[in-house]
Residue frames as qw, qx, qy, qz and C-alpha x, y, z in Angstrom:
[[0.359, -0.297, -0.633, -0.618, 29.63, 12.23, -3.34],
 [0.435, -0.264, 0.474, -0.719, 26.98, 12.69, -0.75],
 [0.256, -0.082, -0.960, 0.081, 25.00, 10.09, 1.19],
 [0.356, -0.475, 0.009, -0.805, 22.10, 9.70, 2.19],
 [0.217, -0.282, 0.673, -0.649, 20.94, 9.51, 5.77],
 [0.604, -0.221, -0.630, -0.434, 18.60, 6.47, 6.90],
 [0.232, -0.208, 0.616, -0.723, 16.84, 6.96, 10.31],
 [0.226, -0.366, -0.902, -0.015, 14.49, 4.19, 11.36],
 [0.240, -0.322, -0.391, -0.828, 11.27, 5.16, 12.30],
 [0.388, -0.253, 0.688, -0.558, 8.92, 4.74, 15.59],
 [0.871, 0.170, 0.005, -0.462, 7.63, 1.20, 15.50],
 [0.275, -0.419, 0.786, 0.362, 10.72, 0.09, 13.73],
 [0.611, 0.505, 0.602, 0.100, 8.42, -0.47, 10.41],
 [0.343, 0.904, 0.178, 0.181, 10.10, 1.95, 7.73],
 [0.602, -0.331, -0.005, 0.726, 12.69, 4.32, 7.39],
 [0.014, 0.929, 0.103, -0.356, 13.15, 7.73, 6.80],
 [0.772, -0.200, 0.178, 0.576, 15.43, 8.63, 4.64],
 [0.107, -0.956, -0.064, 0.267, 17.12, 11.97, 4.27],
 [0.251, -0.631, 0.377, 0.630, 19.53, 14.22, 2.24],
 [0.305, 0.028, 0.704, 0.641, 18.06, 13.54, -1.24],
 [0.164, 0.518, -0.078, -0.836, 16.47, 15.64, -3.73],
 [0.492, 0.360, 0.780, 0.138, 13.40, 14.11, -5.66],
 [0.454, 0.839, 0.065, -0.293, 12.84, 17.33, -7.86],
 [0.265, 0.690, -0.628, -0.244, 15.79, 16.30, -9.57],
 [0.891, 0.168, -0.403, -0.122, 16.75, 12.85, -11.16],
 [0.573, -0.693, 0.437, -0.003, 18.22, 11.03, -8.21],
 [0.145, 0.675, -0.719, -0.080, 21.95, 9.77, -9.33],
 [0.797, 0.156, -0.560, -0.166, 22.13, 6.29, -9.68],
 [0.201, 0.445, -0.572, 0.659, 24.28, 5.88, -6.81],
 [0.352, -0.129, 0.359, -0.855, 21.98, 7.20, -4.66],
 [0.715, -0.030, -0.152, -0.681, 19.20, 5.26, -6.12],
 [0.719, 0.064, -0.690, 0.054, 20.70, 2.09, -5.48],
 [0.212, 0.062, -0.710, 0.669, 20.93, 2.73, -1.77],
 [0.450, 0.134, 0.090, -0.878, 17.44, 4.01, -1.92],
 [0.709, 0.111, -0.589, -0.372, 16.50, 0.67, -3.47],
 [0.589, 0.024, -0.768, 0.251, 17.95, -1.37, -0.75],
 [0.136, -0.077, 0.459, -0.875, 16.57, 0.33, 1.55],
 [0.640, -0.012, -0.162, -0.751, 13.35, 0.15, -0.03],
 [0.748, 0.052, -0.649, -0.131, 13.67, -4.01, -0.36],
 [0.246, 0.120, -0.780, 0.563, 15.51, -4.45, 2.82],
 [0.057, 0.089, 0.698, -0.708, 12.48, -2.83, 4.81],
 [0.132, 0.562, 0.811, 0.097, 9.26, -2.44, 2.95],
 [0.119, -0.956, -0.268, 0.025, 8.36, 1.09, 3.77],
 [0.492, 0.194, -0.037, 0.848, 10.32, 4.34, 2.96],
 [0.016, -0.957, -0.256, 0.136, 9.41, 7.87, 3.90],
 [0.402, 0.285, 0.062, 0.868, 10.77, 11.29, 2.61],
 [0.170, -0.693, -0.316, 0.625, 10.22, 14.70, 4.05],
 [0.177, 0.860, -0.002, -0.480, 9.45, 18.05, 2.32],
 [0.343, 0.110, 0.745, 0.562, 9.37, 16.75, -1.33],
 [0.363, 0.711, 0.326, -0.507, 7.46, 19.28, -3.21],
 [0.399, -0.214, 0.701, 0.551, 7.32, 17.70, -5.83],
 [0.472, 0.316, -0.271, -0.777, 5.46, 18.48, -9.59],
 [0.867, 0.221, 0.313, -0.320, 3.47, 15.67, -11.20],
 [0.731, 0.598, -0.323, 0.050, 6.51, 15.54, -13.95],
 [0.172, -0.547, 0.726, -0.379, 8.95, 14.65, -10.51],
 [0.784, 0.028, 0.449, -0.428, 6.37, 12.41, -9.37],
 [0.908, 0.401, 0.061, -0.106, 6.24, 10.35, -12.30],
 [0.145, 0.754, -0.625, 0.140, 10.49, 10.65, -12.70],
 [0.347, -0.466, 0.675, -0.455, 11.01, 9.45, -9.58],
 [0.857, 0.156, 0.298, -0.390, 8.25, 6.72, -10.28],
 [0.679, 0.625, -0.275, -0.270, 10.02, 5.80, -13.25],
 [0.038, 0.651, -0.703, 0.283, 13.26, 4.84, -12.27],
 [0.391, -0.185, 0.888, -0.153, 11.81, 1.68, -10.41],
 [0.346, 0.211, 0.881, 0.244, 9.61, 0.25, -13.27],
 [0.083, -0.318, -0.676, -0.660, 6.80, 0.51, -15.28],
 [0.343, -0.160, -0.108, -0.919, 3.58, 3.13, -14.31],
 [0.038, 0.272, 0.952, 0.134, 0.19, 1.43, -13.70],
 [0.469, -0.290, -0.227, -0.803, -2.71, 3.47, -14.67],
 [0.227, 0.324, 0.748, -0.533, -5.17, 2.70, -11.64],
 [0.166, -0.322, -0.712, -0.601, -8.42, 1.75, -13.46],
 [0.263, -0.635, -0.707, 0.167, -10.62, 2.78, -10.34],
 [0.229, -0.620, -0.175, 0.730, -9.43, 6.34, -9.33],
 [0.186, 0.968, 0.163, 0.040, -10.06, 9.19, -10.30],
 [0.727, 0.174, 0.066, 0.661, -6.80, 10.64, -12.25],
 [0.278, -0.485, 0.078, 0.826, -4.90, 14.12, -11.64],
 [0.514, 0.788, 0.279, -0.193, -5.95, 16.34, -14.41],
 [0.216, 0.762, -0.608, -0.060, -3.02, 15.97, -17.05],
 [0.012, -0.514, 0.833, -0.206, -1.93, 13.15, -15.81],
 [0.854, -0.046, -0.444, -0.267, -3.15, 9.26, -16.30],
 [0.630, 0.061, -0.702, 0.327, -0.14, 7.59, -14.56],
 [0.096, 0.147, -0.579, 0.797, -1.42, 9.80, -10.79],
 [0.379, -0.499, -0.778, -0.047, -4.21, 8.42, -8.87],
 [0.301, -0.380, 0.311, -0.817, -6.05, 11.34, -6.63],
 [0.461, -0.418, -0.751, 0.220, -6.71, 9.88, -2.98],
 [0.053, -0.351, 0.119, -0.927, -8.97, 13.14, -2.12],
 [0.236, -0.577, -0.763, 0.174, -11.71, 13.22, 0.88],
 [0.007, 0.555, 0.165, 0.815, -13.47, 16.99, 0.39],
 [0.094, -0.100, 0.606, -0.783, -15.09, 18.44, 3.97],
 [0.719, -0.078, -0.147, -0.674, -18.66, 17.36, 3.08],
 [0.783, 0.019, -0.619, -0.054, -17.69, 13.05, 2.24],
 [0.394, -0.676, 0.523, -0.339, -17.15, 11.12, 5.38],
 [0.982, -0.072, 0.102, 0.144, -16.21, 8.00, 3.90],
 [0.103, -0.725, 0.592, 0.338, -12.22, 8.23, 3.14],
 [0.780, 0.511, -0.360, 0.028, -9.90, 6.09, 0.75],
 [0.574, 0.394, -0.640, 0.325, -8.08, 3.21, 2.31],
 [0.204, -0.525, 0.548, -0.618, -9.59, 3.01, 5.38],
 [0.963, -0.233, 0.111, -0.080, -9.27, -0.63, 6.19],
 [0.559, -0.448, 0.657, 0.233, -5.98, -2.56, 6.96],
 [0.819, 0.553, 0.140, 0.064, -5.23, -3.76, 2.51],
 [0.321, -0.538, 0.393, 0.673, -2.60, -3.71, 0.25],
 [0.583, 0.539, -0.129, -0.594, -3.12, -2.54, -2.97],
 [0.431, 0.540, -0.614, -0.380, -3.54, -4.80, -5.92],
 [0.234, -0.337, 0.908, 0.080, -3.77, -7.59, -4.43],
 [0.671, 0.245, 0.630, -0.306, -6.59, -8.71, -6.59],
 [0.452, 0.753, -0.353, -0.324, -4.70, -8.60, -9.45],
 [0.993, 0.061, -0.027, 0.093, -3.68, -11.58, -11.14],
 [0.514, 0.241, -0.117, 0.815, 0.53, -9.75, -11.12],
 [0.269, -0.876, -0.338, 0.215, 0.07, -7.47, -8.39],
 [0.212, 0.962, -0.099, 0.139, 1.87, -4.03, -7.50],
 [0.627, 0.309, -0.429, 0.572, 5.16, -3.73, -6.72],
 [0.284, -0.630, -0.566, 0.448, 4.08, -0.64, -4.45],
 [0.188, 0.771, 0.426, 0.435, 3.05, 2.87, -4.50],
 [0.429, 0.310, 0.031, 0.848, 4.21, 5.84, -4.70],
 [0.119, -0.885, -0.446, -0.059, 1.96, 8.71, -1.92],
 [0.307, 0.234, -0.080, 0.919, 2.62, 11.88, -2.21],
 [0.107, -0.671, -0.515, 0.522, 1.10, 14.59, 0.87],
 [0.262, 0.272, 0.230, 0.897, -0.11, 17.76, -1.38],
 [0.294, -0.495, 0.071, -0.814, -3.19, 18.77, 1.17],
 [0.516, -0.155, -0.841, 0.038, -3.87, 17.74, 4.45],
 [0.480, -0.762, -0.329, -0.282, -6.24, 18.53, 7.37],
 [0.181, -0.740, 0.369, -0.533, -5.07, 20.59, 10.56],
 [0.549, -0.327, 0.666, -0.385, -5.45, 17.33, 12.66],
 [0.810, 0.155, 0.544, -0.154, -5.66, 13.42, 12.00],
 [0.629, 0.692, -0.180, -0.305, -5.11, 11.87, 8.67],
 [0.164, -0.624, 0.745, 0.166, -2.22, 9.75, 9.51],
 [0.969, 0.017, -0.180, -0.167, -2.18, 6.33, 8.28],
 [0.777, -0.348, 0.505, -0.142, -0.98, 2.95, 9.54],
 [0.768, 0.442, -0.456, -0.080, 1.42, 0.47, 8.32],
 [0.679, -0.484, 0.552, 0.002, 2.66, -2.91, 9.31],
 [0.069, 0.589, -0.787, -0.173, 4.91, -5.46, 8.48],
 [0.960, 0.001, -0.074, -0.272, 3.88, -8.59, 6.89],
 [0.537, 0.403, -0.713, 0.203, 7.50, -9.82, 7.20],
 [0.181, -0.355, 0.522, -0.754, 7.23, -9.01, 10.76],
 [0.779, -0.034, 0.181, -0.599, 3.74, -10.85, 10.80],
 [0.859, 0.193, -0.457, -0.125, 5.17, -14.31, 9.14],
 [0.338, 0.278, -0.760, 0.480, 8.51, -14.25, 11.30],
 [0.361, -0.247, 0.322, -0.840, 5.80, -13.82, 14.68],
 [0.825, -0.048, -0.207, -0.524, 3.99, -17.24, 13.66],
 [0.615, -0.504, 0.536, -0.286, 4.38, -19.80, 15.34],
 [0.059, -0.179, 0.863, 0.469, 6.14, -23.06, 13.20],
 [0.262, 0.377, 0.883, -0.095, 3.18, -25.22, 13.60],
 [0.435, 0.736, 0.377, -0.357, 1.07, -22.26, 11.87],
 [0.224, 0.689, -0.454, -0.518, 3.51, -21.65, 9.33],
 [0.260, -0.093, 0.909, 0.313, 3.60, -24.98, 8.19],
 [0.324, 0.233, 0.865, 0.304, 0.17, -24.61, 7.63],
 [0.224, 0.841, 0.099, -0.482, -0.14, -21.79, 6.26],
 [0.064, 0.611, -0.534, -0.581, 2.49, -22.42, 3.42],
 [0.229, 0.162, 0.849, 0.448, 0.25, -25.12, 1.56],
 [0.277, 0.751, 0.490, -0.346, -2.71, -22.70, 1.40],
 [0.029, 0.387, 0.297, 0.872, -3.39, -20.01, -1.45],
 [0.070, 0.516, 0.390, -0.760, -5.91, -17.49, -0.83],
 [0.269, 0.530, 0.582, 0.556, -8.40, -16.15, -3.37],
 [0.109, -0.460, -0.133, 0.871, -8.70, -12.05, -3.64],
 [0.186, 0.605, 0.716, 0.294, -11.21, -10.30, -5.31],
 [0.135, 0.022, 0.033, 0.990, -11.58, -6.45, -6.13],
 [0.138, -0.402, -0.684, -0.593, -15.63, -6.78, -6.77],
 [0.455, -0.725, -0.499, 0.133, -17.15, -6.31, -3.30],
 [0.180, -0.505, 0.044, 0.843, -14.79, -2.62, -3.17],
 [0.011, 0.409, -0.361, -0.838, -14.64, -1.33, -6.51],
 [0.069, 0.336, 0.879, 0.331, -17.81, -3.56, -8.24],
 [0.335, -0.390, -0.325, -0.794, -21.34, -2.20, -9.27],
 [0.572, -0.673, -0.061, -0.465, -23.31, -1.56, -5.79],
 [0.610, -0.152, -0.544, 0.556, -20.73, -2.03, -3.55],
 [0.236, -0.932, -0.181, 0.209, -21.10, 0.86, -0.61],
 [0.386, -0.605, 0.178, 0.674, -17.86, 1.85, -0.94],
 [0.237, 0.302, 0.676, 0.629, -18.39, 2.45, -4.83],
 [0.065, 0.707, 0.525, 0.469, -21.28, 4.15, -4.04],
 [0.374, -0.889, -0.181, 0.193, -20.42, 6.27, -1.30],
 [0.734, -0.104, 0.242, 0.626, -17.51, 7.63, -3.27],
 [0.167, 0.923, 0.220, -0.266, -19.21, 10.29, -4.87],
 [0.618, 0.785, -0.049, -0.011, -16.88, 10.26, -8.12],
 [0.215, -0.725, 0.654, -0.023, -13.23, 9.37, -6.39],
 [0.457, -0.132, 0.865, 0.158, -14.05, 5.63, -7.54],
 [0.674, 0.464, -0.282, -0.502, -14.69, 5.09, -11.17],
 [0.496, 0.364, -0.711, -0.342, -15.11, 2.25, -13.78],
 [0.536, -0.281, 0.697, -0.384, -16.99, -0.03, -11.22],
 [0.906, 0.346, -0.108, -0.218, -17.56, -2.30, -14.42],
 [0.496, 0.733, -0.463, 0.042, -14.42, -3.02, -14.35],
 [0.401, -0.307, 0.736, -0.450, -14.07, -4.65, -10.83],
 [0.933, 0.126, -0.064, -0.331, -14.74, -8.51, -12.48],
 [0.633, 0.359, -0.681, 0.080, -11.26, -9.98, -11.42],
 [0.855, -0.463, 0.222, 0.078, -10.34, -12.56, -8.80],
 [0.604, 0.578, -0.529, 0.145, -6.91, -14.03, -7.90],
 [0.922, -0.359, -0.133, -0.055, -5.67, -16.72, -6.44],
 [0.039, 0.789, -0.488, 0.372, -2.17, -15.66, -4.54],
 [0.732, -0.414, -0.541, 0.028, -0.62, -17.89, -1.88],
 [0.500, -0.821, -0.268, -0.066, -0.95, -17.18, 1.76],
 [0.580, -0.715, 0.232, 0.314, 2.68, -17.09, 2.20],
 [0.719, 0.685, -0.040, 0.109, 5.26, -15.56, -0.31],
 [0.718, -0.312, 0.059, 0.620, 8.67, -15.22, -0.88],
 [0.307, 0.910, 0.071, -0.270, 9.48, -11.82, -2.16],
 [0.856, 0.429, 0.114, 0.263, 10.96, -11.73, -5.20],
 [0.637, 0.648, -0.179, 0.378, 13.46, -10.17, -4.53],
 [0.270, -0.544, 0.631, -0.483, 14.96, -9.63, -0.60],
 [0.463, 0.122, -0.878, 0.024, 13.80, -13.54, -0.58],
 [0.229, -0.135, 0.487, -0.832, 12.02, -12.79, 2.64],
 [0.231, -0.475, -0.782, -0.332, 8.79, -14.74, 3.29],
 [0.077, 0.016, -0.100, -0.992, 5.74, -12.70, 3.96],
 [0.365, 0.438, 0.809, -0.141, 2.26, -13.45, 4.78],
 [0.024, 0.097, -0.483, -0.870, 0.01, -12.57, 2.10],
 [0.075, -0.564, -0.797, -0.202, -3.54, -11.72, 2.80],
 [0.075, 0.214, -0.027, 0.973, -5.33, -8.87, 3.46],
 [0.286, 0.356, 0.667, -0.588, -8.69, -7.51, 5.40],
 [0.505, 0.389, -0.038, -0.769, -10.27, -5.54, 2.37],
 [0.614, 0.452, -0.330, -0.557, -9.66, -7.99, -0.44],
 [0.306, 0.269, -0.884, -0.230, -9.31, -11.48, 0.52],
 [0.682, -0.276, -0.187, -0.651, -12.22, -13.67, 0.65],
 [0.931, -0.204, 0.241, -0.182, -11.22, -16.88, 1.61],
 [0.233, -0.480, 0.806, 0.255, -8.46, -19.60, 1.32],
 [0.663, 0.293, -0.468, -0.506, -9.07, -21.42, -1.89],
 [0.460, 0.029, -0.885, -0.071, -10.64, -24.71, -1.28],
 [0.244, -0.253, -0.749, 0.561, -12.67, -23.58, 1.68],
 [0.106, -0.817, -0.509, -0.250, -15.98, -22.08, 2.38],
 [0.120, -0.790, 0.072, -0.597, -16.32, -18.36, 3.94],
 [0.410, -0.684, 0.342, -0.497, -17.11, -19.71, 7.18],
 [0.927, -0.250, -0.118, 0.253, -14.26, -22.42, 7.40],
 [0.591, 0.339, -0.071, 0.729, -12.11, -19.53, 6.28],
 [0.057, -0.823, -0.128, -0.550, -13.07, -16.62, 8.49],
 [0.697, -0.716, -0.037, -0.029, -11.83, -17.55, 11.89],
 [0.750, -0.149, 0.145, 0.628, -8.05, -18.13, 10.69],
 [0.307, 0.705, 0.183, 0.612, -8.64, -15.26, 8.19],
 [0.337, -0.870, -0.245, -0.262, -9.61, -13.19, 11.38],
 [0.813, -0.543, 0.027, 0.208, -6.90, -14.35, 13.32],
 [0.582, 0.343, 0.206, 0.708, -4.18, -13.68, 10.43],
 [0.070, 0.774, 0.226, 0.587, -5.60, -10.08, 10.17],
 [0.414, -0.905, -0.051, -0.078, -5.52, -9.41, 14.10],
 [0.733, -0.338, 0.176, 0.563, -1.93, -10.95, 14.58],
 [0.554, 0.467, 0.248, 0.643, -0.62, -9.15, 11.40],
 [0.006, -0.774, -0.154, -0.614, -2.11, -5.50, 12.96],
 [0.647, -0.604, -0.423, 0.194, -0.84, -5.95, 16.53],
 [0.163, -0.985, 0.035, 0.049, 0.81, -2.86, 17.96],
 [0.658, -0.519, 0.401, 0.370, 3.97, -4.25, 18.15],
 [0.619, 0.289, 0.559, 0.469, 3.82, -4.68, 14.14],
 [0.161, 0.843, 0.490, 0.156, 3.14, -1.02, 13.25],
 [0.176, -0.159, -0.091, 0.967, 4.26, 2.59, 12.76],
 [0.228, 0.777, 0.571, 0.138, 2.10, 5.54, 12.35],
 [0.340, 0.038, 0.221, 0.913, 2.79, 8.20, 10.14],
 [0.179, 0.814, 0.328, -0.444, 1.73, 11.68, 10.43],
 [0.531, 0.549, 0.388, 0.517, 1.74, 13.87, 7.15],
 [0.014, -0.760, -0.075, 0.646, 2.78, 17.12, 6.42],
 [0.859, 0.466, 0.165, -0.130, 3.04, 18.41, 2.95],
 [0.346, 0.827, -0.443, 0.007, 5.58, 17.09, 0.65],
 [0.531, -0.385, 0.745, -0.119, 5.77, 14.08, 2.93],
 [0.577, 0.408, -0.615, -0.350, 6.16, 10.76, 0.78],
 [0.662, -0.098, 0.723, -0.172, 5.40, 7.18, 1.94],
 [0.740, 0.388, -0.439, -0.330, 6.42, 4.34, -0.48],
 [0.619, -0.238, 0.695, -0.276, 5.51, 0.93, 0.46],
 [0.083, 0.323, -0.899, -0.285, 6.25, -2.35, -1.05],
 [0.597, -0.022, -0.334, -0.728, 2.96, -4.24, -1.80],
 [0.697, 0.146, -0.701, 0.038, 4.38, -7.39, -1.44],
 [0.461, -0.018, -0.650, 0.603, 5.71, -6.94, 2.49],
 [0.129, 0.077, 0.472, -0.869, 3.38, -4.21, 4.11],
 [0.027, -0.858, -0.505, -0.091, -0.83, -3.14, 4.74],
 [0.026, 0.008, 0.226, -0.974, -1.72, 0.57, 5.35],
 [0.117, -0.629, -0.741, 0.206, -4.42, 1.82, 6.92],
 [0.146, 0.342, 0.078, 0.925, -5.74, 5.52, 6.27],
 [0.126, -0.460, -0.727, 0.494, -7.22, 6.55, 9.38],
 [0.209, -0.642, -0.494, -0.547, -10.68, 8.62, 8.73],
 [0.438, -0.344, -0.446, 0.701, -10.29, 11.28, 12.04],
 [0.207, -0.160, 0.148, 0.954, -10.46, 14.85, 9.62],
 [0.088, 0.724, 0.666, 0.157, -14.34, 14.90, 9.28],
 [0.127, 0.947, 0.290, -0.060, -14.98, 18.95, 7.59],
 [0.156, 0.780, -0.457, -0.398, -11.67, 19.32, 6.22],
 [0.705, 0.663, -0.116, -0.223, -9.60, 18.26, 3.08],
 [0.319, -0.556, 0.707, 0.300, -6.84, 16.06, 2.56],
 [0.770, 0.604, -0.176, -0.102, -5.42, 15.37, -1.10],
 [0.612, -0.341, 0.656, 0.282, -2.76, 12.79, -1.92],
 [0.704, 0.533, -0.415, -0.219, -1.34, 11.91, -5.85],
 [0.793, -0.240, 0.552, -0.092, -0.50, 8.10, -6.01],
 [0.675, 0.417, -0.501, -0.345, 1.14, 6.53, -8.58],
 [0.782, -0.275, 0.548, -0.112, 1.68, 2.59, -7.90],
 [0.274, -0.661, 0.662, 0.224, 4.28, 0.81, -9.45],
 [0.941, 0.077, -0.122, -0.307, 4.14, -2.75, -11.37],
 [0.503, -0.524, 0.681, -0.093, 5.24, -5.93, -9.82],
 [0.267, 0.435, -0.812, -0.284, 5.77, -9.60, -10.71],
 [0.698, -0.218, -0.573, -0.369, 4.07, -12.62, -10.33],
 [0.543, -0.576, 0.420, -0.444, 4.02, -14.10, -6.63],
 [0.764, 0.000, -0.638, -0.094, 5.37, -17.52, -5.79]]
């Protein structure tokens, strides 16, 4: 039975992994090694996957349950595939701050599923670090206190009624009515399932640590956010199409770098559901 191949990645955030064949249902086998992979490191990539929206959503299957994204704009046909599109006119992009999805969901994502299906002659990569990386990097004295904090996250100031980035979306973000939840996560998790602890905050969507004003919380926040994105903590991936990047909600950020002003790059997302956080 074949095997497949797992080459780390520059950074040493992610792996590559090679010799399998998402247009077809991947063998159980297989998928279990593809799992541990996935848990073990946070961040997968695949090469030249040209895959259909009825692959996509396979493939998707296999690790849990769908979430319909209530902001994006959906694939046509298709509910369960989020379109992350920037046309040559828009010059704001999708995702271009250090976040991880969901996290302002009361049961965030597991993680999500991008798929490259157009992308600009130059630029477009995005960024991803390691929050595992970013907890193990703290010093005790700040982990201690950091593990009696929560954090409170909040989706309204992105995806709410007159936010800029709402309005400068020009139809790629819908249903800004919908953008009325908070959640209250704490600052450090254990993932549920590689056991790993993990800081847990983010630039886009957490406001503050819960019990604490903005500006008793912005200077650690700030400090979290630079340590977490230092160079040492990072890969960056370039696309081509058919490239695939699935990241684990729980353990990484990405960044989508905004470089490809007057051309087009399309992406189909589906993102995963996860489990509570403790």
């Amino acid at each position: 039975m074949n095997k497949i191949n797992i080459q780390p990645v520059p950074g040493n955030v992610g792996v590559e992994i090679q010799g399998v064949d998402l247009t077809k249902k991947v063998p159980e086998s297989l998928f279990e090694e593809i799992r541990e992979a996935f848990i073990e490191n946070g961040l997968i990539f695949f090469r030249n996957q040209n895959l259909t929206p009825e692959d996509q959503i396979r493939f998707a299957e296999q690790w849990g349950k769908i979430n319909i994204n209530r902001f994006f704009a959906k694939v046509e046909g298709y509910d369960q595939i989020a379109e992350v599109r920037k046309e040559p006119d828009q010059k704001g992009n999708i995702g271009g701050e250090w976040h991880t999805d969901h996290s302002y969901d009361q049961i965030p994502a597991l993680g999500s599923i991008l798929l490259a299906k157009e992308i600009p002659s130059k630029g477009g990569d995005t960024l991803f670090a390691s929050m595992y990386k970013a907890y193990e990097n703290l010093s005790d004295g700040m982990k201690v206190t950091l593990e009696n904090l929560n954090a409170i996250h909040s989706s309204r100031h992105i995806f709410g009624d007159g936010s800029v980035y709402s309005k400068s979306s020009k139809g790629r973000i819908v249903n800004s009515e919908l953008a009325t939840q908070d959640a209250i996560h704490p600052v450090i998790i254990t993932h549920p399932e590689s056991k790993k602890k993990a800081l847990y905050v983010n630039r886009a969507f957490t406001l503050r640590f819960e019990g604490w004003t903005d500006e008793e919380s912005k200077p650690l926040l700030n400090y979290l956010y630079d340590h977490a994105a230092c160079e040492n903590n990072t890969t960056r991936f370039k696309w081509s199409p058919g490239s695939i990047a699935f990241w684990d909600n729980r353990c990484t950020w990405h960044n989508a770098l905004n470089d490809y002003h007057g051309e087009r790059r399309l992406m189909h997302r589906i993102t995963i559901e996860g489990s509570a956080l403790v």
